[in-house]
C-alpha positions in Angstrom: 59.4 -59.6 77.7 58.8 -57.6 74.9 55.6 -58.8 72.9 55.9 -59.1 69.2 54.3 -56.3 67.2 50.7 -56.3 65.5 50.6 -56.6 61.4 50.4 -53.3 59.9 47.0 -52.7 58.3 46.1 -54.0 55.3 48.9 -56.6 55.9 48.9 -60.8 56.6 51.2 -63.0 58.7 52.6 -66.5 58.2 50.6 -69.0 55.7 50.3 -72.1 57.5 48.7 -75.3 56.3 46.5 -77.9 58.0 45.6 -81.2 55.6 41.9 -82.4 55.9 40.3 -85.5 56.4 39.4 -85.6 52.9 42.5 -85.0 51.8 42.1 -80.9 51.0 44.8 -78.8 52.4 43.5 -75.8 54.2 45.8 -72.5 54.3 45.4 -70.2 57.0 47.0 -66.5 57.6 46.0 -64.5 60.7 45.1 -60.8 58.3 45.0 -57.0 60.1 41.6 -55.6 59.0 41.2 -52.0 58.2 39.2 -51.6 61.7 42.6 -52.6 63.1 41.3 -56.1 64.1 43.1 -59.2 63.2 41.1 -62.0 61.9 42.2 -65.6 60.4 41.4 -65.7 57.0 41.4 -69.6 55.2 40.7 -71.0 51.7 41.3 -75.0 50.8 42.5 -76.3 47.7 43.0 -79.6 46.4 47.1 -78.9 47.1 49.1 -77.0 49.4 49.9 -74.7 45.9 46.2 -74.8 44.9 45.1 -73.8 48.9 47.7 -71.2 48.9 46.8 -68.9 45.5 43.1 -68.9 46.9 44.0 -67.6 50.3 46.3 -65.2 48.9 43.7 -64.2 45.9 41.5 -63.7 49.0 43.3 -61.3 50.9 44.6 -59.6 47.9 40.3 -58.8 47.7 40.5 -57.7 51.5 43.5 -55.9 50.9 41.1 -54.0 48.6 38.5 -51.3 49.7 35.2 -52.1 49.7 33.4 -49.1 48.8 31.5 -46.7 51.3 34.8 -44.1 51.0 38.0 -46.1 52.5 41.0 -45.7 50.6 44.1 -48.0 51.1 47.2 -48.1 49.2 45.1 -50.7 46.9 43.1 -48.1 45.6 42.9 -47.2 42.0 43.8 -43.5 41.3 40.4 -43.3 39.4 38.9 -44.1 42.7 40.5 -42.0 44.4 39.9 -39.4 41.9 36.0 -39.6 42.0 36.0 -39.5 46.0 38.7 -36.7 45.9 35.9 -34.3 43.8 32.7 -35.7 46.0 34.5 -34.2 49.0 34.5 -30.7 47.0 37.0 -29.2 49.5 34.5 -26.3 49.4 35.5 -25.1 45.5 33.5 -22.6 43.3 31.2 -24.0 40.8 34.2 -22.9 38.5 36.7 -24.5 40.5 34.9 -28.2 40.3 34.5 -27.6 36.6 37.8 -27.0 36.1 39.3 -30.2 38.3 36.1 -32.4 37.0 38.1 -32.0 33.4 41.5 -32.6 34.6 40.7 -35.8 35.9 38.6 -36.7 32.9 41.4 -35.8 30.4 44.6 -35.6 31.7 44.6 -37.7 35.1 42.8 -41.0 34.5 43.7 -41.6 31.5 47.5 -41.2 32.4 47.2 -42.7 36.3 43.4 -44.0 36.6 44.4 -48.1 36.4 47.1 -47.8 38.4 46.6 -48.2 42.7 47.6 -45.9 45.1 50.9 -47.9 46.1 52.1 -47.5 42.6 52.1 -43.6 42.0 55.6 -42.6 42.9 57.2 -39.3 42.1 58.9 -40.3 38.8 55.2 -41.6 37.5 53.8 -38.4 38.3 57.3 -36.6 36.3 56.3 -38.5 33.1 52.6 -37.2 33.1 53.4 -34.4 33.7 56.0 -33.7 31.3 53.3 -35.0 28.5 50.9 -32.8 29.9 53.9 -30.4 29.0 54.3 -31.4 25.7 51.0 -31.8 24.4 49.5 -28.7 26.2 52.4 -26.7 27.1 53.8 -25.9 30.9 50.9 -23.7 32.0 48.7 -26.1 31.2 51.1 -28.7 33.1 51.5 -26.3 36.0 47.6 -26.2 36.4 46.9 -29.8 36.0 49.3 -30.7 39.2 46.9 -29.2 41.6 44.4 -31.9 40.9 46.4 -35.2 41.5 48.2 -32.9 44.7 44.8 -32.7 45.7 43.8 -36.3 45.3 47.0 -37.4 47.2 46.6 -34.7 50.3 43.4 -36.9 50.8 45.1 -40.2 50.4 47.4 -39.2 53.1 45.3 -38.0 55.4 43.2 -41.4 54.9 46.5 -42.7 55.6 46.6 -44.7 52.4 50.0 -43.4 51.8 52.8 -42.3 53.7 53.9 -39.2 51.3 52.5 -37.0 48.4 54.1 -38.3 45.3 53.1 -35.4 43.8 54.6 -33.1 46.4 58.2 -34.7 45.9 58.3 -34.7 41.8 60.7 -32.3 40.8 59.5 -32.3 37.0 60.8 -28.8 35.8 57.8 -27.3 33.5 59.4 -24.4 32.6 59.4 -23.8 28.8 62.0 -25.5 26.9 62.0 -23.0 23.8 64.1 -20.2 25.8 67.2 -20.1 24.5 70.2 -19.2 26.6 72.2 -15.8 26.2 74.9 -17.0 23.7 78.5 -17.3 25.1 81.0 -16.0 23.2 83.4 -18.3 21.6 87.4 -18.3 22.0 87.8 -17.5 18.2 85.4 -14.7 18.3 87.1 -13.6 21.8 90.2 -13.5 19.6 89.3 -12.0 16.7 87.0 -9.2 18.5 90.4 -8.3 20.7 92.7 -8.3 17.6 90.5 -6.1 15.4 89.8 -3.4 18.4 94.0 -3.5 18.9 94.4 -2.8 15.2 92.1 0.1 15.3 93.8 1.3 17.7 97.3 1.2 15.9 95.9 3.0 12.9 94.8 5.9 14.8 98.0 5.9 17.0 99.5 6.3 13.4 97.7 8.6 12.2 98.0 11.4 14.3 101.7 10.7 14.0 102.1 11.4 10.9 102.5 8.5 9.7 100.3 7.2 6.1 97.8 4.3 6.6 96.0 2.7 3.9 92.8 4.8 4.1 94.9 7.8 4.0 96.4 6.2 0.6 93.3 6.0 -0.8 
């Protein structure tokens, strides 16, 4: 018999109920710690509703890292952010001056309150693309490596299953290139009909024959 399987992490099973003696109600959810072990979490409440929103206000907290470097998909982006330019990936001084501003200016005020779960590729499009505006493509183009960056170690931390930042297909290519201008049916036309008169008047001409500049 095939045995049912274990909570994903950061997850919690069935909330079940037990009424006390002193007429409390007591909800209970079995919850998959972060070390992978499954512990019963409970909270009590003067109602089944009341006991329920504390244990779930509970394991919303658990669901959320604690410090000391975990990231889960619970993290903020600013968090994620600051432990992203501790690790240092082994920049120049340059480099980490350079990514210490993006974050500042461009990526937690855009992302920063947001947690980890949130950040999908069309959030990142829209930052981008007012990164774009305000500062133009280039400076859109450079600003991307940060918040890649930042997500490369969420997904190795296994906080997320993907780079959001990886799969947005904002195009930053400047939008003030204008395209080679087709040329219109009536200007087709007109181009065509003035080279074939040209062409008569000089057939003409060296027949013989006058033509109105010859007139004149």
């Amino acid at each position: 018999m095939v045995g049912r399987p274990p909570l994903p992490i950061g997850t919690f099973g069935k909330i079940t109920f037990l009424e006390q003696a002193s007429g409390s109600v007591q909800a209970r959810a079995k919850f998959r710690d972060f070390d992978g072990k499954v512990r019963l979490v409970s909270r009590v409440g003067t109602s089944r509703a009341a006991a329920e929103r504390a244990l779930k206000a509970e394991l919303h907290e658990r669901r959320t890292p604690s410090g000391g470097g975990s990231v889960s998909p619970a993290t903020r982006v600013r968090d994620l952010a600051e432990l992203w330019l501790e690790s240092g990936e082994g920049w120049s001084t340059g480099t980490e001056r350079t990514y210490r501003s993006m974050v500042r200016t461009q990526i937690k005020p855009a992302l920063g309150e947001l947690r980890l779960r949130e950040v999908t590729p069309g959030v990142v499009n829209r930052m981008l693309r007012a990164v774009s505006d305000r500062s133009g493509h280039g400076a859109a183009k450079s600003t991307r490596s940060a918040p890649s960056g930042m997500f490369r170690l969420a997904v190795r931390e296994g906080a997320v299953a993907s780079n959001p930042v990886r799969d947005a297909g904002a195009r930053l290519g400047s939008t003030s290139s204008r395209s080679p201008r087709a040329l219109a049916v009536d200007d087709h036309g007109a181009s065509v009909l003035s080279e074939g008169m040209a062409r008569s008047v000089i057939v003409l001409s060296m027949a013989g024959f006058p033509t109105a500049n010859s007139r004149s």
